[in-house]
BABA-359862 format. One record per residue (C-alpha): residue in three letters; x, z, y. Coordinates in steps of 0.02 Angstrom, whole numbers, plus 32768, in hexadecimal, padded with zeros to 4 digits. Example, Ala and Ser with C-alpha at 12.3 -4.5 7.8 and 13.67 -1.06 7.14 Angstrom:
BEGIN
ALA826781867F1F SER82AC81657FCB 
END
This chain:
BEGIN
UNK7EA1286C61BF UNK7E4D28D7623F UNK7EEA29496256 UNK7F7528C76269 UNK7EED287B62FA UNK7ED8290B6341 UNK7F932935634F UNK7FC528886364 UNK8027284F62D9 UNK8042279162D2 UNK7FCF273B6255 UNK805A26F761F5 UNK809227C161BA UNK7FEA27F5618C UNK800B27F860D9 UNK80B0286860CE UNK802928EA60F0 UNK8007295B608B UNK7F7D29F760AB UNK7F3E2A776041 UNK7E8D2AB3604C UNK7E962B646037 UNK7DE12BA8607D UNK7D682B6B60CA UNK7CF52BCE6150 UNK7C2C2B996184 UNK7C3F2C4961F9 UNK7CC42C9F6238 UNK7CA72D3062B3 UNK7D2B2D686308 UNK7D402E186376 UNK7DB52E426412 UNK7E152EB663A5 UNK7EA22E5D633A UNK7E9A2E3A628A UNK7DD72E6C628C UNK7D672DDE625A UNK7CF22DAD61EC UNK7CF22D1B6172 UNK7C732CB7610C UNK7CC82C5A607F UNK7C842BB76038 UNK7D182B565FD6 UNK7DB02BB85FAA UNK7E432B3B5F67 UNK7DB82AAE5F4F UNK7D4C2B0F5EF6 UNK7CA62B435F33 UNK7C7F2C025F4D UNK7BB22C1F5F09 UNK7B842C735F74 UNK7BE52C7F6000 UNK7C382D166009 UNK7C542D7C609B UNK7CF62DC960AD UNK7D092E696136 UNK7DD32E6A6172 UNK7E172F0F61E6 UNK7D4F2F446203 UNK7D2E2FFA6231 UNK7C89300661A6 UNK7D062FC5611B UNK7D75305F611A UNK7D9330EB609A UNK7D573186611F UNK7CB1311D6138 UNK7C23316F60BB UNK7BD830E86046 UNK7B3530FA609D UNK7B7430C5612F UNK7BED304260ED UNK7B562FE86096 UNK7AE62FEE6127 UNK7B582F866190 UNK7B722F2660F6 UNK7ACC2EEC610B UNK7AC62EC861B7 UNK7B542E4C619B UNK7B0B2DF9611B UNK7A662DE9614D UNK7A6F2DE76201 UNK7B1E2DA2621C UNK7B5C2D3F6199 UNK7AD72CF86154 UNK7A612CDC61DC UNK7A492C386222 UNK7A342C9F62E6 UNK7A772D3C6307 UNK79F32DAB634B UNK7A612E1763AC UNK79D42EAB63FD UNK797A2E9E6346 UNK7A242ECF6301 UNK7A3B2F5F6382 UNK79932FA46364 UNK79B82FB162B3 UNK7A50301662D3 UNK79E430766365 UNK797730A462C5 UNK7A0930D06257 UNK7A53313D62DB UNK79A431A062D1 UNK79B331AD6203 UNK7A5732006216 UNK7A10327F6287 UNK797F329E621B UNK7A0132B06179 UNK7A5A333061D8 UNK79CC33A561FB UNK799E337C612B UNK7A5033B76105 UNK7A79331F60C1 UNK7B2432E260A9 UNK7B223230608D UNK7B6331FC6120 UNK7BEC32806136 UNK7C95322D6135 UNK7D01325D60A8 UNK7DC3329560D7 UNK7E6332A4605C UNK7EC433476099 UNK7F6A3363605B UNK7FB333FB604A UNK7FF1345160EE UNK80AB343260D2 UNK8094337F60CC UNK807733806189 UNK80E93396620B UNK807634076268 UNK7FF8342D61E8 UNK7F6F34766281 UNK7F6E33DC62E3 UNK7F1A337A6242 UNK7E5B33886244 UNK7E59339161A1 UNK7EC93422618F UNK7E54347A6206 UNK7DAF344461AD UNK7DE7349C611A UNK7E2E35396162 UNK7D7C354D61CF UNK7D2A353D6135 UNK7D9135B560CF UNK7D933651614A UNK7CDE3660611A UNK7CEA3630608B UNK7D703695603B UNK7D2736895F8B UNK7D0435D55F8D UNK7DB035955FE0 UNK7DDF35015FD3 UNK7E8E34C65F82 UNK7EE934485FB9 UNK7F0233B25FA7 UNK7E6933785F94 UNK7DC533105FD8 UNK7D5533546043 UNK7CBF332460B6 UNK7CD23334616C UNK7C58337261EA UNK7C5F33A56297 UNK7C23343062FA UNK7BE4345763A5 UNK7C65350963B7 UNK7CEB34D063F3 UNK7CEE35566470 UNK7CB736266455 UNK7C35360C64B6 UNK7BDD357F645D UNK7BF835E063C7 UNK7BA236816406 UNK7B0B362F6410 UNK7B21362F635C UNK7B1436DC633E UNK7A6A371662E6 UNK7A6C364A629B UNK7AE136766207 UNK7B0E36FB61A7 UNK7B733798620E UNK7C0E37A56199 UNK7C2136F461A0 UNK7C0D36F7626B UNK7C84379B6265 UNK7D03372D6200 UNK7D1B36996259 UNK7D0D36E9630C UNK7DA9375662C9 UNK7E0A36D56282 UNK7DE1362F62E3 UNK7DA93662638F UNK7E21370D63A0 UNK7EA036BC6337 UNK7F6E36DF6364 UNK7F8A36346336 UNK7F5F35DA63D9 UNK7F6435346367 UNK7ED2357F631C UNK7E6F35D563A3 UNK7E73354E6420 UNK7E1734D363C4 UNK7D82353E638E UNK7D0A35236310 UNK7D1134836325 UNK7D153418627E UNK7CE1347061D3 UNK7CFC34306112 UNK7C8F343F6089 UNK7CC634185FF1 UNK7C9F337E5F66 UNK7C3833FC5EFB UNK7BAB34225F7E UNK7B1F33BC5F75 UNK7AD133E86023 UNK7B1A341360B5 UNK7B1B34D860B8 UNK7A8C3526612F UNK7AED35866192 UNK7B4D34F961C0 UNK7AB9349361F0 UNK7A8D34DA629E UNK7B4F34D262DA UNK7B72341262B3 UNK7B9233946333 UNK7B0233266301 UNK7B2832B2638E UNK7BDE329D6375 UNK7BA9327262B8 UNK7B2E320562EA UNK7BBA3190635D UNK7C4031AE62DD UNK7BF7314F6256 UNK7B9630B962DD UNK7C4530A26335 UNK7C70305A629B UNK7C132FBC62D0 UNK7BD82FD66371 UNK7C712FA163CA UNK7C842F04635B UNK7BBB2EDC6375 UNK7BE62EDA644C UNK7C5C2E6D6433 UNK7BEA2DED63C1 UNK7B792E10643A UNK7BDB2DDB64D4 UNK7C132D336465 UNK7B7C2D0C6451 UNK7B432D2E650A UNK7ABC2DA164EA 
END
């Protein structure tokens, strides 16, 4: 009735009308990027959905090479904040991630690796140009110091980065880890013949499934920052644009 109104339709053809009632939404939040949104399902085909149940489509947080830890958190910011809220308390929602953003940095300087991202790396033939995949490079900067422990691919590793991407940053290194390691990957990353190699430093390192921790020498070299925005930019851009929806 309220759709052949709206569109229209003369009374008298009202009942060769026919609609199916496929879901039905109390919230929807939608983002400036296509196909990201969020949805809170009540009916489904008729039949009611208890409880609701929130449904993530195209979000950054909801992908494989986000760490649980991280996937969960935003979890429950949608849920609790978001979804179920009754008002959407945009700045109490920031400072939570604000606080977040400060527990990653204090993991880091633990060694922990729960909110590392976790990367599938293929084997380098599978790649057209095997150095320009960050992957690839992870796992050869952890390997030249690590020639006992190498990794084989394929395989699953965790991905951090690192502050030396150029010589110099990595000079300040020197006395921080142990000298045959240093010796190693100055040799082999830094003075490097392969310019595919050398150019992009120490940049990005590996460590593989088996490690608990995040190795000590690695510690002082990672780019705790870069971390840190890596794993909020997979909300942060979606909570702006809530944010300007809402006109906060």
């Amino acid at each position: 009735k309220r759709y052949c109104t709206d569109v229209n339709i003369p009374e008298s053809y009202h009942w060769c009308i026919n609609m199916k009632n496929e879901f039905f939404y109390p919230k929807l939040v939608t983002t400036n990027a296509k196909k990201h949104y969020l949805t809170l399902t009540k009916l489904q085909e008729g039949k009611e959905i208890v409880p609701p149940k929130i449904e993530s489509h195209g979000m950054e947080y909801i992908k494989s090479n986000t760490s649980d830890n991280t996937k969960k958190f935003f979890e429950d910011i949608v849920q609790e904040d978001i979804m179920y809220s009754d008002d959407i308390d945009v700045p109490t929602i920031v400072r939570k991630v604000d606080a977040f953003g400060d527990m990653i940095m204090d993991s880091l300087d633990r060694g922990s690796m729960e909110f590392l991202p976790m990367l599938s790396v293929k084997e380098p033939e599978a790649y057209k140009a095997p150095l320009s995949e960050q992957g690839i490079r992870a796992v050869n900067n952890w390997n030249v110091p690590n020639e006992d422990k190498k990794i084989n691919l394929p395989d699953k590793v965790y991905l951090v980065k690192l502050i030396c991407e150029k010589e110099k940053d990595f000079e300040e290194m020197k006395g921080t880890i142990d000298d045959t390691k240093y010796q190693l990957i100055m040799d082999k990353i830094f003075h490097s013949d392969n310019k595919d190699i050398s150019k992009h430093g120490y940049d990005v390192i590996a460590i593989p499934q088996n490690h608990e921790t995040i190795p000590e020498w690695i510690i002082p070299m990672i780019n705790k920052k870069k971390v840190v925005e890596d794993n909020l930019s997979k909300f942060n851009s979606k909570l702006l644009e809530i944010g300007q929806r809402l006109g906060v």
